[in-house]
N, C-alpha and C positions, 0 to 999 in steps of 0.2 A: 597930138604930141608935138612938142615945140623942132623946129628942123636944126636947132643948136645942139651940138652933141653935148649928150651928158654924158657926165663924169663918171669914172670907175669905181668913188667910193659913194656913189647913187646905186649906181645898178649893182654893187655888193652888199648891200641893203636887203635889198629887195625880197630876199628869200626868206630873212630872218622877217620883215615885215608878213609873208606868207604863212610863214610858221604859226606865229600869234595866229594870226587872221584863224587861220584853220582850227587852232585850239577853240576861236571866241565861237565860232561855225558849233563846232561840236559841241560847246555848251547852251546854244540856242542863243547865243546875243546876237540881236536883230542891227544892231546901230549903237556904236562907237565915237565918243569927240576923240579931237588929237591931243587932250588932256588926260582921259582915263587909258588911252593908248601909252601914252610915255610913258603912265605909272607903272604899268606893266613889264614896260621892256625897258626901262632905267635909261632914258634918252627922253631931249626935250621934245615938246609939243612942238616948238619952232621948228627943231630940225626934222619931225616929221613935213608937219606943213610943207617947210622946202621941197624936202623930198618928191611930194607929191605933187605938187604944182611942177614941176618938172614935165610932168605928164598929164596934164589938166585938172588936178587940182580934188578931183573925186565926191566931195563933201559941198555942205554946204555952211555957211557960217551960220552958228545958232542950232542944228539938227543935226551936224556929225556926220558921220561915215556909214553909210550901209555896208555891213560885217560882208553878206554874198555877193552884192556888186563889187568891192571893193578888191575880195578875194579872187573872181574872177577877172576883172582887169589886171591884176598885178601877175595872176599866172598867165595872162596873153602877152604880154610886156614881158616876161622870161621863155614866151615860148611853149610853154604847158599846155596848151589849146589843141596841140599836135602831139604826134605818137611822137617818140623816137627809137632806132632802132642802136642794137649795141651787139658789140660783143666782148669779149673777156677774155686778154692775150696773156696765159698765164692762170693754169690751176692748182696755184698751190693752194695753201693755207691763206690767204689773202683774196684770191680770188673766187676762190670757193664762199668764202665770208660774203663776199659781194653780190656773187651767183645766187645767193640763199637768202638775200636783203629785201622784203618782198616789197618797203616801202616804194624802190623806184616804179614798181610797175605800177604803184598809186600815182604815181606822177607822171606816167605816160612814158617811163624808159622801159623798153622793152630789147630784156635780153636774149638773142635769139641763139646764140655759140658760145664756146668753149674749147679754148685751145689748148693744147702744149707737147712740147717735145719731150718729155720723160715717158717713154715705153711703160713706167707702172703706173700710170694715170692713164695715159689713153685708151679709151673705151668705159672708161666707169663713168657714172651718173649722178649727175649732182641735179637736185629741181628737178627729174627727168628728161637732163641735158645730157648727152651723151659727150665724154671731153673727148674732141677731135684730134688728128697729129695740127701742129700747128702748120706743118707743109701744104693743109688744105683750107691754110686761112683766106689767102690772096684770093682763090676760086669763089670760095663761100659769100667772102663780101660782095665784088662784083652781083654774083649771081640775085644776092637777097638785097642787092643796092642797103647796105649798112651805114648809115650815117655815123656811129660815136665806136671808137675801142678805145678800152679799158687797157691799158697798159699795167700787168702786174709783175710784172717781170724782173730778173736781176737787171744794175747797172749793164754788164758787160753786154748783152744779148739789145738790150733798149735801144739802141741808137740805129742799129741796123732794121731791128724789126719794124722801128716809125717809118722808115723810109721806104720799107717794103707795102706798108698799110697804106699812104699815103697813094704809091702807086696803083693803087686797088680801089681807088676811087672815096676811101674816109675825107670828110668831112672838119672829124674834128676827134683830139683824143685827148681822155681824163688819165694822164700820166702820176705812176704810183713808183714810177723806176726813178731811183734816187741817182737822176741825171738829166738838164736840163736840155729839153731837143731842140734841135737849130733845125726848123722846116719851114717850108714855104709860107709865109705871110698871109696866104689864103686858107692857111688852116691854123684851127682854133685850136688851141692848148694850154688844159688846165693842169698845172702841176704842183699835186699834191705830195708834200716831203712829210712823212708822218715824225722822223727824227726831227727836224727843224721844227717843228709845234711841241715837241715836246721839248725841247731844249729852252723856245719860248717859255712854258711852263715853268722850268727850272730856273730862268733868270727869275721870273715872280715872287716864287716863292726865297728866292735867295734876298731879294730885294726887300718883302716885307720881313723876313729873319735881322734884318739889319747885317749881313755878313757882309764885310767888309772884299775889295778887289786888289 
């Protein structure tokens, strides 16, 4: 791999390129060019190429892409090569959904807890997770060395609880609390706002209605 950092809308890529990939896998395609690639995924053949030269390149001109080589490079390059561990700050209705999603642990996220402070949740099972008091989150991580929390949480509780997770040795967290954390630069945070994508949504559809602003 080239020691130039690549870009974020490269390695944002990446997973939708996995996606495909794993589809071509399960239909038996052996070998892929970067042409019947982009027919697929409505993007140029160039901007794959780019893409992938990025990272040496994969293919060969004239013969294509090997569908499992390719598949597996690009999941080592995101990291998928290795387990990860998780847990799940927040079981409500959303966290539960997540808790019950079994595709991550196709991908090596493996959820190990369940938290929360609502008295009628704690103790019930979800996946045969027992949901914990979230008081015994800080313990748990250290102890099972947790790499990723799921942040499911309202606003008002999210900003304290990052700060507490982070003390506890996290790594990195997939933030679902509709508020943006200001934490140490040595940790990774993804923040997903599910209002703001769908609001994206609505400008689209407003956009092709032709409705005027």
């Amino acid at each position: 791999m080239s020691d130039r950092k690549i870009s974020q809308a490269v390695i944002s890529r990446l997973p939708r390129y996995l996606r495909y990939l794993g589809d071509l896998k399960d239909e038996g395609v052996e070998r892929i060019s970067s042409h019947d690639l982009s027919l697929r995924m409505h993007v140029t053949a160039s901007q794959i190429r780019q893409d992938f030269n990025h990272f040496g390149g994969f293919g060969q001109q004239g013969y294509g892409y090997n569908v499992d080589y390719l598949y597996e490079e690009i999941a080592k390059i995101l990291g998928l090569n290795h387990k990860h561990t998780l847990v799940i700050i927040g079981a409500g209705n959303l966290g539960q959904a997540l808790a019950n999603y079994m595709n991550f642990e196709r991908r090596g996220f493996i959820i190990l807890g369940l938290f929360d402070k609502n008295p009628n949740l704690i103790g019930k099972s979800v996946r045969n997770m027992e949901i914990m008091d979230i008081r015994e989150a800080s313990d748990f991580i250290r102890k099972n060395e947790i790499e990723i929390a799921v942040l499911t949480l309202p606003k008002a509780g999210a900003t304290e609880i990052s700060k507490q997770l982070v003390d506890s040795g996290i790594r990195a967290i997939w933030n679902f609390a509709h508020v943006d954390l200001e934490l140490p630069d040595s940790i990774v945070v993804e923040n997903v706002h599910l209002s703001e994508s769908l609001m994206k949504l609505s400008y689209k559809i407003s956009q092709e209605s032709g409705e005027e602003i």
